[in-house]
Every structure is written in structure tokens, then in C-alpha cells.
C-alpha positions in Angstrom: -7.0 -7.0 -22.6 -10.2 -6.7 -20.6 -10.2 -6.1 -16.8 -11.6 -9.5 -16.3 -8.5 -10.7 -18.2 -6.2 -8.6 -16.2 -7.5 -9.5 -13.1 -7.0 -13.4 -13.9 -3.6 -13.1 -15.1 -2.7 -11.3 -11.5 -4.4 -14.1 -9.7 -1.7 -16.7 -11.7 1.1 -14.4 -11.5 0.3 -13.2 -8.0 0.3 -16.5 -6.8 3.3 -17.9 -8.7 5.4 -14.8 -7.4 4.2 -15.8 -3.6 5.1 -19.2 -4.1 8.7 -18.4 -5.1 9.0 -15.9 -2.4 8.3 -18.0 0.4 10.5 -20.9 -1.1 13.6 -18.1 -1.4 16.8 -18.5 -0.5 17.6 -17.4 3.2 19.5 -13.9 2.8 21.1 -11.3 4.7 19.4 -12.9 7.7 16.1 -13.1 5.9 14.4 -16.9 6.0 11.0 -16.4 5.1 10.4 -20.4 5.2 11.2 -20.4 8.3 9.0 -17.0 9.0 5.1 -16.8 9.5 5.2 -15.4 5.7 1.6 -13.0 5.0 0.6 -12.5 1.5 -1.3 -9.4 0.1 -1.9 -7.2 -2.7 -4.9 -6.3 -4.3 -8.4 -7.1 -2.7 -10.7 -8.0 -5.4 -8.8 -8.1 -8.4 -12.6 -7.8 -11.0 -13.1 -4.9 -9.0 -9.8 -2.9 -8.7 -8.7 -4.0 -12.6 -12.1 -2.0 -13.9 -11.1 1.3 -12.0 -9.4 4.7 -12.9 -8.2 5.0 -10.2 -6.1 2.6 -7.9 -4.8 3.4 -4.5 -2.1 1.0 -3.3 -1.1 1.6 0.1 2.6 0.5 0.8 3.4 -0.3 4.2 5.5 -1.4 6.5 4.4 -4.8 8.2 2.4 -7.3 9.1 2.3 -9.0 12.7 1.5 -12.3 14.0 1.2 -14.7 16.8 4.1 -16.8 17.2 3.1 -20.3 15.9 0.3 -19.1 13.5 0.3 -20.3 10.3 1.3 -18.3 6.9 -2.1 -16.4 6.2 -2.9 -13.8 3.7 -3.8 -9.7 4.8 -6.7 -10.1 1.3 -8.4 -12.7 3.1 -8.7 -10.7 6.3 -9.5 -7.7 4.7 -12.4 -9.8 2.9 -14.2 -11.3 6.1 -17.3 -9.8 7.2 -15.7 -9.4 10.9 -15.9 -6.1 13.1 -12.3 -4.2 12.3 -12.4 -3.5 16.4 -10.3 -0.7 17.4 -7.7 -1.2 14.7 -7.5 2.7 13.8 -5.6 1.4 10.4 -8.3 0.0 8.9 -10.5 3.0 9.9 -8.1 5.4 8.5 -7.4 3.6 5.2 -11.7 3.5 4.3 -12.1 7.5 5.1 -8.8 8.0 2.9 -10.1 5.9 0.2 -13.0 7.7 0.3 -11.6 10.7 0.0 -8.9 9.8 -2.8 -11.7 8.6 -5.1 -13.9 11.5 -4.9 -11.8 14.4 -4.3 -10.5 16.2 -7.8 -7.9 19.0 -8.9 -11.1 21.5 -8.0 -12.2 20.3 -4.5 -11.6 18.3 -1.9 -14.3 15.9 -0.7 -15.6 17.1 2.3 -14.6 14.5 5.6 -17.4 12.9 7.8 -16.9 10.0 10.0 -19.1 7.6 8.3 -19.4 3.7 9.6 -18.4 2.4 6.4 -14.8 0.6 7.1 -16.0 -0.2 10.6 -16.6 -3.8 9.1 -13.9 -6.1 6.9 -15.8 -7.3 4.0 -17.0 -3.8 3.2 -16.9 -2.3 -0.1 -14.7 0.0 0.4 -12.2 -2.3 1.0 -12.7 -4.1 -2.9 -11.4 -0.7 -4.3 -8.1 -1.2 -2.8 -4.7 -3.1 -2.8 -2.1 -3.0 0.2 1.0 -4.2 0.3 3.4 -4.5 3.3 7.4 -4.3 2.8 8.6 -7.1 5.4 6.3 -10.1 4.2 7.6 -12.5 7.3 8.8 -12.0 10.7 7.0 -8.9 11.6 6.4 -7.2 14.8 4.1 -4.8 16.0 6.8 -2.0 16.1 10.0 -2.3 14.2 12.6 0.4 13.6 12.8 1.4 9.8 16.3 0.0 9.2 14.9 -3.3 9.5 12.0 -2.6 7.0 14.3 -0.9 4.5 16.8 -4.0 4.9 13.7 -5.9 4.0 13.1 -3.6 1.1 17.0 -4.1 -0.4 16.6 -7.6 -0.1 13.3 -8.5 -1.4 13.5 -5.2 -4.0 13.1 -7.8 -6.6 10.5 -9.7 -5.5 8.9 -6.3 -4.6 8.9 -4.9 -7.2 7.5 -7.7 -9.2 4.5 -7.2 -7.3 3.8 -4.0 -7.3 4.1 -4.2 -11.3 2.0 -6.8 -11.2 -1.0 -4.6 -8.9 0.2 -1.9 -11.4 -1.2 1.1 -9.1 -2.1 4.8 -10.1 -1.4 6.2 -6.8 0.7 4.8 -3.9 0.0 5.9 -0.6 3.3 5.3 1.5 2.6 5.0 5.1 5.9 6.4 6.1 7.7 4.0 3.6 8.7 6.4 0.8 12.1 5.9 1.8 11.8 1.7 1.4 9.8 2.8 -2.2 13.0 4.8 -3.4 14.6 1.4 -2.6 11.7 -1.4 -4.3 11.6 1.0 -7.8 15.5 1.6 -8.3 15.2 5.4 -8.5 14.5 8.1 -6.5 11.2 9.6 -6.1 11.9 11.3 -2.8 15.7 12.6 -2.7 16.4 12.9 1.1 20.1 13.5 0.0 19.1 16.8 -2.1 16.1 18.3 -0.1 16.1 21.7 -2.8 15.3 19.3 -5.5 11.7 18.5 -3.9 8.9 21.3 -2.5 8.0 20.7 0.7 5.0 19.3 -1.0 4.2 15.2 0.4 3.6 14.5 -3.8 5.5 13.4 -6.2 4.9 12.6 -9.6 6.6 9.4 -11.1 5.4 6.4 -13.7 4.8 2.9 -13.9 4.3 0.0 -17.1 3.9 3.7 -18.8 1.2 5.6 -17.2 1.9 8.1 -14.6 1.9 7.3 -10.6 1.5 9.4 -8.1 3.3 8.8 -4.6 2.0 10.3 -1.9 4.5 10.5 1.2 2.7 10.5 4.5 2.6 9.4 7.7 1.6 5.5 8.8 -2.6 5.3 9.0 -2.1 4.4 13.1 -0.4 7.6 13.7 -2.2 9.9 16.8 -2.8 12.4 14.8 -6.9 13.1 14.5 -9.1 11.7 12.4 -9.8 14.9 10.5 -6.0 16.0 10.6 -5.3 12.6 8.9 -7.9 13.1 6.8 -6.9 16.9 5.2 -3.5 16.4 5.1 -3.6 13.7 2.7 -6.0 15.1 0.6 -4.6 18.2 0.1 -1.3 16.9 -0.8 -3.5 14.5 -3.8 -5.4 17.8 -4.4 -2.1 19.5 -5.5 -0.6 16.4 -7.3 -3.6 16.3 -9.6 -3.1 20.0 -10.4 0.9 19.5 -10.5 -0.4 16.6 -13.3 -2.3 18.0 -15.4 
């Protein structure tokens, strides 16, 4: 199957598996027809279907006005519109950056460069992002609420992130909600000598392998450049621990 292919069959299945999510069944407290529900996923499908390499990065939510209407995280990625002082969006282009270019021999070198200063950039077409709560989110919620939102949406999930079929997921402090969305446990917080102290670990999806890279949420304090090494380093020696 051709990327072209592949990236229309996501569109269809994409949309079918939205459809049926928002329609769901309330449960456990969950009513996302009844919820400001926000669709995402991969940014531009032609693009992101053609690569080697494809960065999802899993996180927690999305927030909105009370009142607004459903609306989809692609579409705002995709308008040519100032990204303001949303350090998330910031963060998530100088990662990208850095993921695609850095190798098992070097790390690309950091430099704050204007590119993600602007939705609609590039840089943004090479990715796919997926929050875990899809409806009633808030701009801070404690992680027992997301990984409640992870147990009982794991199927729907799931589905999608099959469906994006990344090579690399970058978990902004969701590793724990991605133990919960695959069924198995990349990150044993139970058995902390089975795992380095290493933010990589090596796992597989539709039968090629994934990395997951645990790390901390893209709006964290930490500086730019901190960010920036830590998270290359840690793909740095998953590429080594892969080869």
C-alpha cells in the first residue's frame, strides 16, 4: 500500500472511530456527548504516512471555553495563527527538530530557531498528537482523572493510536496512562529493577518496533535547552539500545 493510500484509509477510519466515540455510551461518569469533545491525531496524513520516522506525542488534555463547540487540535495546529506564548507548541517544534535529525552517533545540536512560532508551520505536518481525555478537559487536572480516562476509553484509544501507527511516542508525563491504552507494560512502576533509570523503552506496534520515550509534559519550567537535552539524549540511547 502506498502512503497516499495509507493516509486515505486513516482519514475514513479516523473519522469513523471519532464519530463513534463521541456518540459512546456515558461511562464511569464519562459523557462525551454531553462534553466539548476535541479530535486529533495525525496533522497531515500525505506527509506523516511518507516518513521514517513518526513522532506521536501522547498527552494529557485538551481545554476549552465552556460553551464552545466540539473542534479538532489538527485544525488548530494547521492555521497560519501566531502560537502566542503557548510554551507547548514551542517545545514540541524544537523537539521535533531534534528527534528527526539526531541519530545513534550524535545529537543535533539545539538553537532557538523561530520555526514553531507560527501554527501552519512545517514542522508541525511531520507530526501527530494525541491527547488521553478527549472531552471535559481543564487546564490542570490531577493524573487519576486522565488515567480514569485512559481505562475507559483504552479501546477507543487504542484504536487510534493503531490507526496513526507511530514509530516513537513521546509521553508528556503520560507513560503511566500508555501502560493503560496498550494492555502491557512498558514502564513497570511496580518493579523499578526491571527498568534502567533510562526515560526509553523499547516496545512494538502492527509489527515494527516503537520507541516510548517517558518524559516530562512540553509546558514544564524547566529551560528550553534542559528540555531540549534531556529528551534527546534519552532517544540518542534508545537508538543505540535498538540497534
Amino acid at each position: 500500500m502506498t502512503s497516499t493510500e495509507k493516509a486515505a484509509r486513516y482519514c475514513q477510519q479516523s473519522e469513523a472511530l471519532f464519530e463513534r466515540w463521541k456518540q459512546k455510551e456515558p461511562c464511569g461518569g464519562i459523557n462525551h456527548r454531553e462534553q466539548i469533545f476535541v479530535r486529533d491525531g495525525v496533522v497531515c496524513p500525505d506527509i506523516w504516512f511518507s516518513q521514517q520516522i513518526r513522532p506521536l506525542y501522547l498527552l494529557k488534555e485538551a481545554y476549552s471555553d465552556p460553551g464552545d463547540p466540539d473542534w479538532s487540535l489538527v485544525s488548530y495546529l494547521l492555521a497560519e495563527e501566531s502560537v502566542g506564548k503557548h510554551t507547548t507548541w514551542k517545545r514540541i517544534s524544537e523537539w521535533t527538530q531534534g528527534l528527526f535529525h539526531t541519530t545513534a552517533t550524535s545529537v543535533f545540536p539545539y538553537s532557538k530557531v523561530e520555526k514553531g512560532t507560527k501554527r501552519g508551520d512545517p514542522i508541525y505536518h511531520q507530526i501527530a498528537v494525541m491527547n488521553v481525555r478527549k472531552s471535559g478537559g481543564k487546564k490542570n487536572s490531577k493524573m487519576n482523572a486522565i488515567r480514569h480516562y485512559a481505562e475507559t476509553d483504552q479501546k477507543e484509544l487504542l484504536e487510534q493510536i493503531t490507526l496513526i501507527d507511530p514509530t516513537m511516542i513521546v509521553c508528556g508525563y503520560t507513560i503511566s496512562c500508555l501502560n493503560i491504552i496498550l494492555g502491557k507494560t512498558v514502564k513497570d512502576y511496580a518493579r523499578p529493577e526491571t527498568f534502567s533509570a533510562d526515560l526509553f523503552f523499547l516496545s512494538e506496534l502492527n509489527g515494527h518496533p516503537l520507541i516510548a520515550l517517558d518524559y516530562w509534559h512540553p509546558s514544564n519550567q524547566f529551560p528550553d535547552m534542559m528540555n531540549y537535552y534531556g529528551l534527546m539524549g534519552s532517544y540518542q540511547q534508545a537508538l543505540q539500545a535498538a540497534q
